[in-house]
N, C-alpha and C positions, 0 to 999 in steps of 0.2 A: 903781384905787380900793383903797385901803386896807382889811385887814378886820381886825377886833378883835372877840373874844369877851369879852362882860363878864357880869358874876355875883355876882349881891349877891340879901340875900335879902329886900331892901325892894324891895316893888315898883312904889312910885310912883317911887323911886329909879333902881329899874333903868327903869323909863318916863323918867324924864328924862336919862339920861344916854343913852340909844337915841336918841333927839328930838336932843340935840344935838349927838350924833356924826355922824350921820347927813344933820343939818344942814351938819355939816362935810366932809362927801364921803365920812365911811367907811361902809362895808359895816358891820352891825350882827347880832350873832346874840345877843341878851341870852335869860341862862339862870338861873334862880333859885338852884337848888343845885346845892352845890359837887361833888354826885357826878357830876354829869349833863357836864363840862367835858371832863374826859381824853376821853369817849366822841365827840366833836364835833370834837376839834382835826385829826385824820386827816381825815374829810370837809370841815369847812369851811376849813381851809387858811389858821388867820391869821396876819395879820403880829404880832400880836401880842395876850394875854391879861389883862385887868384882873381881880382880884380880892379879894372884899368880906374884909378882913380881921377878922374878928369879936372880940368882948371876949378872948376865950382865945388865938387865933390859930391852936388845934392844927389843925383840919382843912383850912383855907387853909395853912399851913406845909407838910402832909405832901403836900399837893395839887401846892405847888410845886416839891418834890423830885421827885415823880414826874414831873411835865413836864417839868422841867430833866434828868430822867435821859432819858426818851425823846424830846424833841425839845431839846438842849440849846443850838441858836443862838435860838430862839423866846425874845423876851422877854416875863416874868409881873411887870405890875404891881401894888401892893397897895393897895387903897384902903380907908380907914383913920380910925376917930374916935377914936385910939388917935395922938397927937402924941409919944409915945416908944416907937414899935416900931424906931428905926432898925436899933438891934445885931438885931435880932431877925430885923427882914426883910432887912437884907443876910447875916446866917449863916442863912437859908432859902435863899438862890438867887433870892431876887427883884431883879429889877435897877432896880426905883424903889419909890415910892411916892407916892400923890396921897392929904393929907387929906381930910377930910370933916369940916364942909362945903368943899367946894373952889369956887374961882373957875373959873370957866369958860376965861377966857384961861390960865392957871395948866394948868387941865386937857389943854389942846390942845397948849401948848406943851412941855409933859411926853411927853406921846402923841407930837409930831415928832419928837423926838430918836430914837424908834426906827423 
């Protein structure tokens, strides 16, 4: 099974995207704030990180450098109601990005690739 830590800080949001990850076979550990993420990734061991990329971006940016610096094969995805973060989340070290609102299929098949 699959595990993915996700972190947004809506929480009917992070509720349904737990629901249907979880639906989909992965292991699910949703976490509200973005401080609470780096402290989690040593114990819960995921294959990989979604994260809520906010109107500014600064603390999800700085967030992904620090996990791309200490676990640097782990990939951090950015999810996003921000439709031109491209330059932005690829020079952060994020290795996709899924909008919001996103398609479900669209979501899943983002999440396979890693």
């Amino acid at each position: 099974m699959k595990k993915v830590i996700v972190q947004d800080t809506d929480f009917d949001l992070l509720e349904t995207l737990t629901f249907l990850l979880e639906d989909a076979s992965f292991e699910v550990l949703p976490i509200m704030h973005y401080k609470d993420v780096a402290a989690q990734i040593s114990s819960f061991n995921p294959h990989l990180v979604l994260l809520d990329f906010r109107l500014s971006g600064v603390e999800c940016t700085c967030l992904c450098e620090s996990i791309k610096k200490d676990f640097p094969e782990l990939p951090v995805l950015a999810l996003s109601c921000n439709h031109n973060i491209q330059k932005e989340y690829a020079s952060a070290g994020f290795d996709d990005y899924i909008s919001k609102p996103f398609d479900i299929d669209h979501l899943l098949a983002v999440l396979g690739k890693y």
